[in-house]
ROKOL-658419 format. One record per residue: x, y, z of N, C-alpha, C in turn; residue in one letter. Coordinates in steps of 0.02 Angstrom, whole numbers, padded with zeros to 5 digits, always signed. Each point is the difference from the previous one (the first is absolute). Layout:
XYZXYZXYZA ...
END
This chain:
+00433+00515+00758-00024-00064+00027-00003+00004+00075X -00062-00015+00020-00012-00004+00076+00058-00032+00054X -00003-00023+00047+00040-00053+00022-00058-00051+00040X +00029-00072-00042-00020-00044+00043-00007-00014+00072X -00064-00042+00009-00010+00019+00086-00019-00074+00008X -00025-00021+00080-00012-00047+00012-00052-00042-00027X -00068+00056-00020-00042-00034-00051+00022-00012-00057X +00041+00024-00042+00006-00011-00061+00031-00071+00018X +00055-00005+00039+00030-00075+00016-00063-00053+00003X -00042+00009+00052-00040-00055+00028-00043-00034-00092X -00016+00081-00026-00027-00024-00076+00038-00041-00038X +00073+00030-00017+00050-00066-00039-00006-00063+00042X -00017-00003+00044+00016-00071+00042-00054-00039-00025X -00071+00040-00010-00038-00033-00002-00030-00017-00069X +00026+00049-00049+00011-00013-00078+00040-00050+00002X +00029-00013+00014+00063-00054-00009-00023-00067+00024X -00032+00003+00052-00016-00068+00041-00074-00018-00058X -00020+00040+00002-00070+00002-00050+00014-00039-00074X +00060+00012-00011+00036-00017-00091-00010-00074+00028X +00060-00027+00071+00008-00059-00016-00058-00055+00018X -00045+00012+00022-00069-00031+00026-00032-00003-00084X +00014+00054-00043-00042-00001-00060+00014-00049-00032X +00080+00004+00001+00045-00056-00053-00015-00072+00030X -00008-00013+00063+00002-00052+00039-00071-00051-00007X -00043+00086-00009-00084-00019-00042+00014-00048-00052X +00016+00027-00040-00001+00014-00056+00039-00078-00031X +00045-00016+00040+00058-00094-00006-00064-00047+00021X -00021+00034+00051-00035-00052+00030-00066+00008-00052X -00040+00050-00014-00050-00014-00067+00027-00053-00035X +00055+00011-00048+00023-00044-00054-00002-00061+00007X -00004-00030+00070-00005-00076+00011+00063-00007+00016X +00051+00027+00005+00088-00032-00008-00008-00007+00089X -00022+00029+00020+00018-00009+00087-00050-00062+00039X -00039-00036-00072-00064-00040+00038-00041+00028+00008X -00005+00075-00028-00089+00025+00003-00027-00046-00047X -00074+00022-00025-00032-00012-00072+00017+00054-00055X +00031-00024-00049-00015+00052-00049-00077+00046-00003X +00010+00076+00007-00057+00033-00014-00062-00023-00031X +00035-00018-00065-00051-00025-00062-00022-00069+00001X +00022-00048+00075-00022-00080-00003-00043+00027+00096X +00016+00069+00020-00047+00004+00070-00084+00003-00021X -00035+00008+00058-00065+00027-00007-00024-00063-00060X +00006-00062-00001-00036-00022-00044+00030+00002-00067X +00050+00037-00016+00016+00015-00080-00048+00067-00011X -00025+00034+00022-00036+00065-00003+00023+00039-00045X +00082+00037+00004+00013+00024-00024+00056-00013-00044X -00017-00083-00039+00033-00001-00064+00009+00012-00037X +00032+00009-00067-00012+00034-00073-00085-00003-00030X -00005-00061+00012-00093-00038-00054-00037+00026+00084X -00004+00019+00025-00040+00004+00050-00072+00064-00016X +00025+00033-00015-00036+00056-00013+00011+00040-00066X -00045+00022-00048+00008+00052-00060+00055+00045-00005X +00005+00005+00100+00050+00084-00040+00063-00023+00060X +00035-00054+00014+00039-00040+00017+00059+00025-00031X +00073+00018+00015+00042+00011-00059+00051-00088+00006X +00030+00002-00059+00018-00078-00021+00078+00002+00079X +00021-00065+00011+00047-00004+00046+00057+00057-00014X +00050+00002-00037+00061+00025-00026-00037+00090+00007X -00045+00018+00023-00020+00069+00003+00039+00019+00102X -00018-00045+00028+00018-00005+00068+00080+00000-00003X +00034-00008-00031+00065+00017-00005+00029+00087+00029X -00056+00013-00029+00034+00074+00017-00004+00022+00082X -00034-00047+00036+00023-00007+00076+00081+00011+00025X +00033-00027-00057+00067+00006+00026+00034+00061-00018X -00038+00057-00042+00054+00058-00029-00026+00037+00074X -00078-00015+00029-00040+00050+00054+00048-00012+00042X +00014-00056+00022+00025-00034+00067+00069+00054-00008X +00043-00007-00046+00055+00016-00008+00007+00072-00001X -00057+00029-00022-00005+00096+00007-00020-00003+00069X -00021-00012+00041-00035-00005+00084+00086-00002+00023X +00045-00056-00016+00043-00004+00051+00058+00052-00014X -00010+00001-00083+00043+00081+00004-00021+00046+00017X -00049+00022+00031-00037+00049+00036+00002-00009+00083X -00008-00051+00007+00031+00011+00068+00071+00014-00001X +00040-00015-00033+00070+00024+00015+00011+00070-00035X -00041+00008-00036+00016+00084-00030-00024+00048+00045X -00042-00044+00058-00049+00089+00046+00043-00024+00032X +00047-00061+00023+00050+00028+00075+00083+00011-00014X +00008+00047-00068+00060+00038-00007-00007+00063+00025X +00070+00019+00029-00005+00065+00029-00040+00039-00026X +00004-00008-00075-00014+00072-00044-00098-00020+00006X -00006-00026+00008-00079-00026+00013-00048-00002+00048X +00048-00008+00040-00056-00031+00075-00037+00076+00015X +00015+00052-00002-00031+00050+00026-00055+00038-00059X +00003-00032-00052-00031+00040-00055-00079-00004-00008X -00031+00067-00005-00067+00003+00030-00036-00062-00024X +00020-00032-00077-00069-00023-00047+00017-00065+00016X +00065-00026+00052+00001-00051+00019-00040-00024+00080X +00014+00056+00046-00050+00017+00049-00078-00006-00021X -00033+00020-00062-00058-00014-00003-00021-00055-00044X +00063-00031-00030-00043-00063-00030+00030-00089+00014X +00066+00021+00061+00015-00047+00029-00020-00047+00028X -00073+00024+00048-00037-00062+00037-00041-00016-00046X -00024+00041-00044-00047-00032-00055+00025-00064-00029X +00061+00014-00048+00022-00070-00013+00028-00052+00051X +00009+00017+00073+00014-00049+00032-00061-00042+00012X -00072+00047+00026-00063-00034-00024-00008-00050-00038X +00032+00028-00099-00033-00041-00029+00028-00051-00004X +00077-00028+00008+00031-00053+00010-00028-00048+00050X -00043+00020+00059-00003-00038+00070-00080-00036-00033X -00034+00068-00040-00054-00023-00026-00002-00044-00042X +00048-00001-00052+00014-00065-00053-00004-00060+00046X +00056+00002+00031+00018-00054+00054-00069-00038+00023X -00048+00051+00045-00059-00024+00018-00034-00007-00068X -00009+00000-00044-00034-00027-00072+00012-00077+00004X +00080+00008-00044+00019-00084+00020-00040-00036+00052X +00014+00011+00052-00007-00048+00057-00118-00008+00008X -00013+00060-00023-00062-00001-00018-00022-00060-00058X +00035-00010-00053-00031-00039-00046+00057-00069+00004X +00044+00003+00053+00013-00068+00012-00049-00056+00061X -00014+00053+00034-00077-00026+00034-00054+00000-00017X +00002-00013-00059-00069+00005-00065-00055+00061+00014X +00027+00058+00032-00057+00052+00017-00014+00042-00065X -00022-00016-00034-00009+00051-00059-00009+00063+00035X -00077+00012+00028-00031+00037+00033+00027+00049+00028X +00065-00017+00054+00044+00038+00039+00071+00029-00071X +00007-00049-00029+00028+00029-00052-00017+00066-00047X -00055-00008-00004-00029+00062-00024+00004+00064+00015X -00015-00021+00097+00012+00068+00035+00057+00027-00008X +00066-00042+00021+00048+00035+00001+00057+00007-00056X -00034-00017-00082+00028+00023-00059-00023+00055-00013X -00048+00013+00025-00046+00069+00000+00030+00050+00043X +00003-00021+00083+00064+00060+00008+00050+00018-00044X +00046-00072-00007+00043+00012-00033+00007+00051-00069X -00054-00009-00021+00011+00052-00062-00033+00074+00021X -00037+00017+00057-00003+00067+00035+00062+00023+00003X +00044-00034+00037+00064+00021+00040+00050+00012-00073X -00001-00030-00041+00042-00004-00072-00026+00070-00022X -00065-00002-00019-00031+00069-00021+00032+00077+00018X -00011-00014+00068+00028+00066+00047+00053+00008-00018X +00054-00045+00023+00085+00004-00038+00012+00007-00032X -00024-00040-00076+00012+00069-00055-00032+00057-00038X -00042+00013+00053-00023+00061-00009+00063+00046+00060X +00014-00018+00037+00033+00046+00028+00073+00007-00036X +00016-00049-00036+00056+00002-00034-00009+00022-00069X -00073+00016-00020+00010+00058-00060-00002+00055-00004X -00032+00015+00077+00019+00078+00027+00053+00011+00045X +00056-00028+00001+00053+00017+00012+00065-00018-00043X +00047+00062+00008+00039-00014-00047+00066-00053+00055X +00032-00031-00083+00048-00067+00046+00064+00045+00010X +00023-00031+00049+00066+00037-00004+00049-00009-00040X +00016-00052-00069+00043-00016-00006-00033-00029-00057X +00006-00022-00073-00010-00044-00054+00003-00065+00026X +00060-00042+00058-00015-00065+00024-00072+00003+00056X -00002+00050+00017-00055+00007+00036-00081-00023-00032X +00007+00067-00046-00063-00032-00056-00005-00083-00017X +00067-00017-00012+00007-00068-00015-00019-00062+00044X -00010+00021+00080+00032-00058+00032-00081-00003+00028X -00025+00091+00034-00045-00004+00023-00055+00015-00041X +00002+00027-00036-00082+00014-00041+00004-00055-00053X +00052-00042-00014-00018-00031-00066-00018-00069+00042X +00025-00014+00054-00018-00057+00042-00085-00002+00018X -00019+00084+00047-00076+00006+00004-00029-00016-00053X +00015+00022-00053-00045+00000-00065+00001-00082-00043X +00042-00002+00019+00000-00084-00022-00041-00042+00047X -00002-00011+00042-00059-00004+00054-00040-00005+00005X -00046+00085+00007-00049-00008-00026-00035-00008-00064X +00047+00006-00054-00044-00033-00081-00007-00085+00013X +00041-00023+00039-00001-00054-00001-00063-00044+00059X -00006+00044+00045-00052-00033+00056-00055+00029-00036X +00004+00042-00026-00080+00046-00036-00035-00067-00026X +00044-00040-00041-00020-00060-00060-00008-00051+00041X +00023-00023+00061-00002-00049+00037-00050+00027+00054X -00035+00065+00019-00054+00004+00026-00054-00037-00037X -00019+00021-00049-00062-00028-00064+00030-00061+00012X +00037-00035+00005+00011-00055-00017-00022-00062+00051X +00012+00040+00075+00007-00039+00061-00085-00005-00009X -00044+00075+00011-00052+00007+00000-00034-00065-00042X +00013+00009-00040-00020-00042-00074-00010-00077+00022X +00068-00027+00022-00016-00052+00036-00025-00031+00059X +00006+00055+00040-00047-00033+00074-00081-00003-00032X -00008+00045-00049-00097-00005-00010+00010-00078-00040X +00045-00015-00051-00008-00034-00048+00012-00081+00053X +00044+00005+00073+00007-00055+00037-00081-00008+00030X -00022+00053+00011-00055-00004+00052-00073-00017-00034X +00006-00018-00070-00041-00021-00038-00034+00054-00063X +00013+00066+00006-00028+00049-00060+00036-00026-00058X -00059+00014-00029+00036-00051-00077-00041+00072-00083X -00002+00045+00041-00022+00059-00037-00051+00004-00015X -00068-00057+00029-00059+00000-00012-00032-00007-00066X -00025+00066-00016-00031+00010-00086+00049+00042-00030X +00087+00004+00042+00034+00041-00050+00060-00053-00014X +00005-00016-00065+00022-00067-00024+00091+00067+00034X +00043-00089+00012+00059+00031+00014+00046+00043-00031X -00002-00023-00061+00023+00041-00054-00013+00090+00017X -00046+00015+00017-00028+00071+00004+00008+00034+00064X +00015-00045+00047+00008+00011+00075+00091+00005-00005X +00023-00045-00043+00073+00021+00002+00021+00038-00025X -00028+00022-00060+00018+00049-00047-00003+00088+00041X -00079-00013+00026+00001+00068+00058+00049+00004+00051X +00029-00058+00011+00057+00019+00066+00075+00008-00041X +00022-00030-00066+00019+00020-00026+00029+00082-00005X -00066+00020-00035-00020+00085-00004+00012+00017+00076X -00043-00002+00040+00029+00015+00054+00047+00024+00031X +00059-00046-00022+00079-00010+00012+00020+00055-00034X -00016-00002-00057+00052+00089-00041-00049+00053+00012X -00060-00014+00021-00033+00076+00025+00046+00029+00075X +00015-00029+00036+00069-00011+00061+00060+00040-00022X +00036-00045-00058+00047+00026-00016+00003+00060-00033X -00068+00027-00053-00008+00055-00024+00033+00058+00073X -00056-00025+00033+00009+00043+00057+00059+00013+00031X +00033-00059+00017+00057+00020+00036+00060+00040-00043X +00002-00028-00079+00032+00057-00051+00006+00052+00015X -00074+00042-00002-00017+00067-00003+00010+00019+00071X -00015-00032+00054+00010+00026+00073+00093+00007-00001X +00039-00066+00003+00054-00001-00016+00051+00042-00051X -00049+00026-00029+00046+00069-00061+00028-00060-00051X -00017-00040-00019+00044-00040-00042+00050-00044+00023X +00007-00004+00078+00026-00070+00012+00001-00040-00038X +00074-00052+00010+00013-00060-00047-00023-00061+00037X +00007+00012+00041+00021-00073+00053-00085-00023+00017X -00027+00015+00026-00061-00008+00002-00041-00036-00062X +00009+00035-00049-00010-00023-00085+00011-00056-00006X +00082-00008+00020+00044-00080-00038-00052-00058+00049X -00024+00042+00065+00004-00078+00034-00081-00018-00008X -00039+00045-00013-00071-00026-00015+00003-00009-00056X +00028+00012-00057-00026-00008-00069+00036-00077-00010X +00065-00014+00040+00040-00100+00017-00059-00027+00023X -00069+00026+00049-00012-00063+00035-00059+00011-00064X -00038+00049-00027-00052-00007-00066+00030-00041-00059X +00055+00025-00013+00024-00054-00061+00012-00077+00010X +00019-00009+00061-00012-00063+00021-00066-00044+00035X -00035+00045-00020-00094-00031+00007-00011-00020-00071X +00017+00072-00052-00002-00011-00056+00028-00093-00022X +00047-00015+00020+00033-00030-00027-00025-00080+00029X -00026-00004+00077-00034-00041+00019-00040-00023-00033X -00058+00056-00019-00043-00021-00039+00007-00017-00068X +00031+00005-00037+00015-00016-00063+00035-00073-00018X +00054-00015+00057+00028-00045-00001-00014-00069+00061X -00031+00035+00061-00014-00054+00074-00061-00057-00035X -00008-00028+00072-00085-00019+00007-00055+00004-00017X +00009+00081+00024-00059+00034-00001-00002+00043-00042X -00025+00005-00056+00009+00032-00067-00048+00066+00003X +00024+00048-00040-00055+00044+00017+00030+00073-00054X -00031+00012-00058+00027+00035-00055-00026+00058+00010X -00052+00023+00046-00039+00060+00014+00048+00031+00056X +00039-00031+00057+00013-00006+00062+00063+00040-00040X +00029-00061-00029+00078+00030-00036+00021+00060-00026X -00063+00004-00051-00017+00067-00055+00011+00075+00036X -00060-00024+00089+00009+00062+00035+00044+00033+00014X +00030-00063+00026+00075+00004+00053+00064+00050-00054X -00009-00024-00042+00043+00016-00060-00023+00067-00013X -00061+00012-00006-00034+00076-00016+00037+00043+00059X -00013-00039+00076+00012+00052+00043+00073+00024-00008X +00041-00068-00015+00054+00024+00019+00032+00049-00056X -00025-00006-00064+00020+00060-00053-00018+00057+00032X -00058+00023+00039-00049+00069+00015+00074+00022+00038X +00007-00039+00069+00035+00019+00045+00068+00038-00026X +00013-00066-00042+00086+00029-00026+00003+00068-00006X -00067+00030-00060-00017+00050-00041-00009+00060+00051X -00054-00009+00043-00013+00046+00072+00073+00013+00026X +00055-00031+00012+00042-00012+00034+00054+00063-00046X +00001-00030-00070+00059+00035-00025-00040+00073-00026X -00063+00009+00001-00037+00070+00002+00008+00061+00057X +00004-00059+00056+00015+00045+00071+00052+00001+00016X +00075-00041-00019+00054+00023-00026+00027+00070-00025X -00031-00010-00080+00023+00055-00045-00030+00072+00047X -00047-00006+00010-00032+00061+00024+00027+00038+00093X +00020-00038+00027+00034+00008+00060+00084+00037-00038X +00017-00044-00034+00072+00024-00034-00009+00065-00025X -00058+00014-00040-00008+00049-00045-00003+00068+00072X -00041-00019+00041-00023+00042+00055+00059+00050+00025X +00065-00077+00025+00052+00041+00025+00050+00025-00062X +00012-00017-00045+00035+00036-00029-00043+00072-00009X -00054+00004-00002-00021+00075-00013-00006+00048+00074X +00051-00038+00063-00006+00042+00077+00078+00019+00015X 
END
């Protein structure tokens, strides 16, 4: 193990300061601090019935397992045994990024900017991308390692992947697209598909990652479930969502077995 230096410090400082701005986002989203709730900003934009591929409220819950892997990650990269370790050096500012970027999300769709929202959920899931890609080509140091930092990235991004389509979905659907000559049903169902063509991907890129899986296939099952049970009804929308999220599972525990199979035969 290297020895820690002054950069590696200035990075924990700023992973760390980065966590509590996220969490601070993140109170103040919920409405408890006198923001607007997310889902009552922007008009109601991005409510459950708002859009086809919308996931139902109780899907946004899992904000709190992210929030809670982010702040054990800031405190896991500034233990001795950590601060100097290469794969934390290269994916440290990334997630300090994507926390500051969440942050600017919130505060984007509490000033009803869809528009600007867009842009920077879209970084946000660049910067997610990179990170765990750099964290599937590196090995963790430690089983809590795997745990704290790759299952946190990967939870993350399965989870903003579904809330990209989603944000997207609604700024067109605020700004008046109403799917033209493609009845909604068919426009949701494709973003649906969409969503586990994503996760296919990140499976097979990921070698069978879990974490990634659990958190896109929570926010699909809970579109599924919108639609079946919300407002806005939609049995084509559901059907998909449900299709995708079987494919993914399947992709997921395929690129599993086969990564396993790989190393036991090295």
């Amino acid at each position: 193990m290297t020895r820690a230096t002054a950069a590696d410090t200035t990075r924990n400082v700023i992973v760390s300061a980065s966590a509590v701005l996220a969490v601070l986002g993140g109170y103040f989203g919920s409405g408890a601090a006198g923001g607007t709730p997310v889902d009552q900003a922007a008009g109601g934009a991005l409510q459950a019935d708002a859009t086809p591929i919308a996931p139902g409220g109780p899907a946004f819950s899992i904000w709190s397992v992210i929030y809670l892997g982010l702040v054990a990650y800031a405190v896991w990269q500034f233990l001795p045994t950590q601060r100097s370790a290469r794969r934390h050096r290269r994916i440290g500012y990334l997630l300090a990024a994507s926390m500051l970027l969440n942050a600017a999300w919130i505060l984007s769709v509490q000033a009803g900017s869809l528009v600007l929202s867009i842009i920077v959920i879209l970084a946000l899931l660049a910067v997610l991308a990179i990170a765990f890609l750099i964290a599937v080509d590196t090995k963790p140091t430690t089983m809590l390692d795997a745990v704290i930092t790759d299952g946190t990235t990967g939870l993350y991004l399965g989870w903003v992947s579904v809330a990209t389509i989603a944000n997207i979905a609604a700024a067109l659907t605020a700004a008046g697209f109403d799917g033209g000559a493609i009845p909604a049903d068919t426009w949701g169902s494709a973003l649906a598909i969409t969503a586990g063509i994503v996760g296919c991907g990140l499976a097979l890129r990921g070698r069978g990652r879990i974490a990634p899986t659990l958190s896109l296939c929570w926010g699909l099952a809970w579109v599924a479930v919108a639609r079946l049970t919300g407002d806005l009804l939609s049995m084509p929308t559901a059907v998909a969502a449900i299709v995708a999220v079987i494919a993914v599972l399947a992709v997921t525990l395929a690129a599993r077995l086969t990564t396993d199979a790989r190393i036991a035969t090295t």
